[in-house]
N, C-alpha and C positions, 0 to 999 in steps of 0.2 A: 340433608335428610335427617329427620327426629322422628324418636319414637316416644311417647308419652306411655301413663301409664307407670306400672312397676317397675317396669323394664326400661328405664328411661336413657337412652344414647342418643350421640350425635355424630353425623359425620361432616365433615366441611369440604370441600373439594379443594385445592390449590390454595391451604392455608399459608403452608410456604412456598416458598417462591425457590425456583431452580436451582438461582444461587446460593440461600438461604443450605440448603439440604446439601450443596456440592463441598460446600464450605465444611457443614458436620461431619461428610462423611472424609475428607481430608485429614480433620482434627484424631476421628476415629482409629484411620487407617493409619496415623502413625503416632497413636498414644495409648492403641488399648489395650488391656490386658487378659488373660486367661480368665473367663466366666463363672459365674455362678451354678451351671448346667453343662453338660459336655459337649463338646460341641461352639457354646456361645462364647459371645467375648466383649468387653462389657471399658467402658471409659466414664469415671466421676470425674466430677468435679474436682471432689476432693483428693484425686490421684492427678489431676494437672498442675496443683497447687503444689505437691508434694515431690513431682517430678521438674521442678524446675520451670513449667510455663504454666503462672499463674493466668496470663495475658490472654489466654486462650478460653478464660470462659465470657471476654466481653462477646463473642459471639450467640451466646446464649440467651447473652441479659434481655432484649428486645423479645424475644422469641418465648421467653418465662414468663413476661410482663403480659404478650397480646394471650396466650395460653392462660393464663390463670383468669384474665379478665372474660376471654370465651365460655370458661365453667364459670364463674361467677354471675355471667349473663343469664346464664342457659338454666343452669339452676335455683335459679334467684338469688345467690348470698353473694351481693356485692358487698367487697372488703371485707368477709370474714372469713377468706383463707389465706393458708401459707403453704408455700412449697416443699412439701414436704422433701421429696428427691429428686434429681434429675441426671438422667443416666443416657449415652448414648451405648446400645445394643446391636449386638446382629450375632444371627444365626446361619450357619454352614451347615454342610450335608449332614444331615443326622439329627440335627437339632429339632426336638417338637416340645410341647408342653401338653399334659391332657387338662381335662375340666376342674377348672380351680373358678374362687374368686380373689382378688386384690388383696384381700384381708385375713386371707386364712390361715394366719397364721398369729400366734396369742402377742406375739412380738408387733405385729401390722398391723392390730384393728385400731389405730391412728390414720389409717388411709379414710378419707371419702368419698374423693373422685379419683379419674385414674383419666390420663390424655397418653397417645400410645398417635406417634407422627412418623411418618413411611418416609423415607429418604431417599428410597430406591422405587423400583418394579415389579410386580410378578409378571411374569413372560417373557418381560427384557434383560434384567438381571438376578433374576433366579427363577426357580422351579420350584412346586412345595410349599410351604407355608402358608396357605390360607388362613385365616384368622375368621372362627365360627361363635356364637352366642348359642348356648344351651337351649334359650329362651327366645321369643319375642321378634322382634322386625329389626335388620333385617337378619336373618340366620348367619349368613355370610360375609364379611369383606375380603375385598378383593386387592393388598396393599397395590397402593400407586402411589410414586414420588408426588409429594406435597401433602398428600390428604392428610387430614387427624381423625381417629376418632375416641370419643371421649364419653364415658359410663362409669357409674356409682361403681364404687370398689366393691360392693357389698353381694352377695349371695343372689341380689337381684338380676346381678351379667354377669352369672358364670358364661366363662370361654375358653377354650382350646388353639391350639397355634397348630397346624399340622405339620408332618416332616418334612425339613428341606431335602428336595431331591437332588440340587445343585443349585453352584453358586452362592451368593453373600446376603441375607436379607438387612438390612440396616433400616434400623427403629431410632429415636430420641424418645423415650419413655418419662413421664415425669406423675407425679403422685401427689394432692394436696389434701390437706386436715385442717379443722374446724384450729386443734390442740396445737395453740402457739408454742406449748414446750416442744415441739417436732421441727420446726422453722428451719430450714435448711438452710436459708443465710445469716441465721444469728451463727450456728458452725461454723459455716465458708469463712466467715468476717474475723472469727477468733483464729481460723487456722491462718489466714493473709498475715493478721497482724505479728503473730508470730515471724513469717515467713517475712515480711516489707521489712521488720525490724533490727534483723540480721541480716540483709543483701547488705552489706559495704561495697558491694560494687555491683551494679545494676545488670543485668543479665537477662538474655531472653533466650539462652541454650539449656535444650532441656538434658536431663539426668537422669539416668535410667534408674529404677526401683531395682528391687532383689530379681534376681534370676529366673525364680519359680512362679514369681507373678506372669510370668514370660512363656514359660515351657508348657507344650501341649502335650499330653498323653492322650491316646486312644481307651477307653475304660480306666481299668485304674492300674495299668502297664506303668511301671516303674520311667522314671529318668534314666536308665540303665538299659531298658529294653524298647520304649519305641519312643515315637514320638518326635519334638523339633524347639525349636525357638521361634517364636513367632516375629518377633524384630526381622530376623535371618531370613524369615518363610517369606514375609511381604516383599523384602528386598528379590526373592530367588523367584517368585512368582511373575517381576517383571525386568525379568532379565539379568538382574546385576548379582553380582559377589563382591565378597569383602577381602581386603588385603592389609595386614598388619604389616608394618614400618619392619618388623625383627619376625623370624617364627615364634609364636605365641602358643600354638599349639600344646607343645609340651608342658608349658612351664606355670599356665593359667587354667584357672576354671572356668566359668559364662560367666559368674559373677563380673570377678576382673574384667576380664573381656568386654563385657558390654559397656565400659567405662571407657576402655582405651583408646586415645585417638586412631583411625583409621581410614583406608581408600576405597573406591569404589570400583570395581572394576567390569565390564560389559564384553562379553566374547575374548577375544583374545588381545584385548586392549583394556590399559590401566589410565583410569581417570586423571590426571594431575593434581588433586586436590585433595586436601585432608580435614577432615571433621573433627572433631573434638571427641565423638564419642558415635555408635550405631546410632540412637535415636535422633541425632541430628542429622545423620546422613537418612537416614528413613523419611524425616520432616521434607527435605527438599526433595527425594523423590517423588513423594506423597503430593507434595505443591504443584511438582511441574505433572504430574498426573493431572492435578485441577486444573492447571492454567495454562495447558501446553497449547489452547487454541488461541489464547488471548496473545502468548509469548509468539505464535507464529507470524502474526498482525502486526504486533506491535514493535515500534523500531526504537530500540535500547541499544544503545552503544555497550559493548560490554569485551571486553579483552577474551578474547575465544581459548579455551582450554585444551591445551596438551593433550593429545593421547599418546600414550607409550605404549607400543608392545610388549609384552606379558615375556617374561622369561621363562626356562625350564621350571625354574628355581623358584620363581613366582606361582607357578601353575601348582607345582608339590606342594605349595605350602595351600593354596586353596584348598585343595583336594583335601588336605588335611583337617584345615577350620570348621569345613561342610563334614567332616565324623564327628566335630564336638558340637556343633551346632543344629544337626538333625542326623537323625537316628534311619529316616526314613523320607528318602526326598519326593516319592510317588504323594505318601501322605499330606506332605504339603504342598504340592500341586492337586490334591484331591482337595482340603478343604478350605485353600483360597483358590478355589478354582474361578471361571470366565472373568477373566482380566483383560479389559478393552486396550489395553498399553500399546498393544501394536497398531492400535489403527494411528498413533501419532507417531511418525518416522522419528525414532533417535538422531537426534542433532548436537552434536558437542557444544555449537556456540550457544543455539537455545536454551540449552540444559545450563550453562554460564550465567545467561539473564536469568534465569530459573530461580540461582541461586541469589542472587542481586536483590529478585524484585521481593526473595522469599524473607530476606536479612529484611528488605523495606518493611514488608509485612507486619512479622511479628515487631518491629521497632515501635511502630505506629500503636498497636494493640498495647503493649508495655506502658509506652506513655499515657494512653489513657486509661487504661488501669490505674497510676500514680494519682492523675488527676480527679479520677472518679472515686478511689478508695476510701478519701477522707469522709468524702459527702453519707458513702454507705456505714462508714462508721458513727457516724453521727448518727443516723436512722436505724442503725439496726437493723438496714434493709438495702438488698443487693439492687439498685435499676437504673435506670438512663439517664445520666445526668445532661440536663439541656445546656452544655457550653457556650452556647454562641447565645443566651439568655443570662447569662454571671456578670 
């Protein structure tokens, strides 16, 4: 669907593909941070780089490459833009935006198009959020998993986002400019080369940022009076808690905390396994969320995991992590609310391959990161290197 004219948009129906969108909203749901808006919550680029899983934006690469060449089609300017940003989004209860354009801001007016990709539902996986044009055809969209739709950043499609009423909207938002000094992979490429240059030992475990990038306030409520951790929150929304090796409780802040290796633990049983830090234990929850129907199918030998029953002494010390870790546990069942987790029955040995296939994963991603990074360095330019063409 195109609108000509001043008003010039497009929408694409099933630009991405299922997996495509399952995959982002994965990476999302356990690397993002505290937003720009209240409410949102927001995962760069250049915060996967900085957190330890550079690996993770080869999912993008393909997806920036057909997107940019779609505005280039559409608008006529084949090969003269660059990506300015790329951002995965989402909004929770509460979150709206009123009548803006792209650019209005003296900082933005380097935007010219703007691509804005649904990963999720409305009706399915949230309530609320319609997305309206001030102007023009058609007034309305209606987000659905896969679609894009893509309009001049400029005062020509002002739009509004309405309030979520419930549930998670999840966006991939990206931004390009004519003005090659805006180039979002000449950035990414200096921030890598840094980062490739000091890995002495090659790693695809991620590393938590500061604490506050983390923590959710309601308005602007102090860390002192409401609010949670969001690492914490995603973990409590399906199901699990955390368990430190010693009580930690007294002696640490979140800071620390989100550093220290720890367990998983679901009802009144302790996981047998130990992560290196929360966001890696978040990553393979977040996985086996994604792939919990493929791991049911598919037959991986895998050494089935221990559960141990929870002690007194265990349970106190939970009780306690969840005072420093949220303030308010209703709140964060309100704004990660409908979480589909249950409809895949909890299985110890599957959640095992879970882990397995998720180490596979990110290994695979890593490695061709290494292999692909030269090539972008030589170009100045992040995209798909054709391997099996070298």
């Amino acid at each position: 669907m195109a609108a000509e004219g001043e008003h010039r948009r497009l929408i694409v129906h099933n630009f991405l593909s299922l997996e495509e969108c399952k995959e982002l909203e994965f990476i999302h749901k356990s690397c993002s941070t505290v937003g720009y808006r209240p409410n949102v919550f927001s995962t760069t680029l250049s915060h996967l780089i900085a957190t330890n899983s550079p690996h993770l934006l080869i999912p993008f690469v393909p997806i920036r490459e057909r997107l940019r060449e779609k505005v280039e089609e559409f608008f006529g300017c084949e090969y003269q833009l660059f990506v300015e940003f790329t951002g995965l989004i989402s909004w929770s209860k509460g979150a709206s935006i009123g009548w803006h354009s792209d650019d209005n801001r003296p900082y933005l007016k380097q935007r010219d198009f703007s691509a804005v990709c649904y990963l999720n539902s409305y009706g399915d996986d949230f309530n609320g959020g319609l997305f309206h044009f001030q102007d023009g055809e058609p007034p309305t969209v209606v987000p659905l998993c896969g679609d894009v739709v893509i309009y001049t950043a400029d005062d020509h499609n002002v739009h509004s986002v309405d309030e979520i009423i419930d549930g998670e909207r999840l966006t991939l938002a990206l931004w390009f400019s004519r003005d090659s000094s805006h180039d979002e992979d000449a950035k990414l490429i200096s921030i890598l080369s840094e980062k490739l240059l000091h890995d002495n030992v090659p790693s695809w475990l991620p590393l938590p940022a500061s604490s506050n990038m983390y923590w959710f306030s309601p308005g602007q409520a102090s860390e002192d009076q409401l609010g949670f951790d969001i690492c914490w929150a995603r973990l409590h929304v399906l199901g699990f808690d955390m368990l430190y090796s010693e009580d930690k409780s007294c002696n640490f802040d979140i800071s620390e905390l989100l550093m220290l290796p720890m367990r998983l633990c679901r009802g009144d049983e302790l996981l047998d396994l130990e992560y290196v830090n929360i966001l890696h234990a978040l990553q393979v929850v977040q996985f086996y969320c994604w792939k919990a129907s493929e791991l049911q199918t598919t037959e991986v030998e895998v050494e089935s995991r221990k559960m141990i029953k929870l002690s007194q002494l265990h349970q106190e010390r939970i009780r306690s992590l969840k005072s420093l870790f949220s303030k308010d546990d209703h709140l964060a069942e309100m704004v990660f609310s409908r979480v589909a987790f249950d409809e895949h029955c909890f299985d110890c040995k599957k959640f095992a391959a879970a882990i397995a296939t998720w180490e596979d994963y990110v290994r695979k991603l890593y490695e061709e990161l290494l292999r692909s990074f030269p090539h972008w360095r030589t170009r100045q330019s992040i995209f798909t290197v054709p391997f099996d063409e070298e």
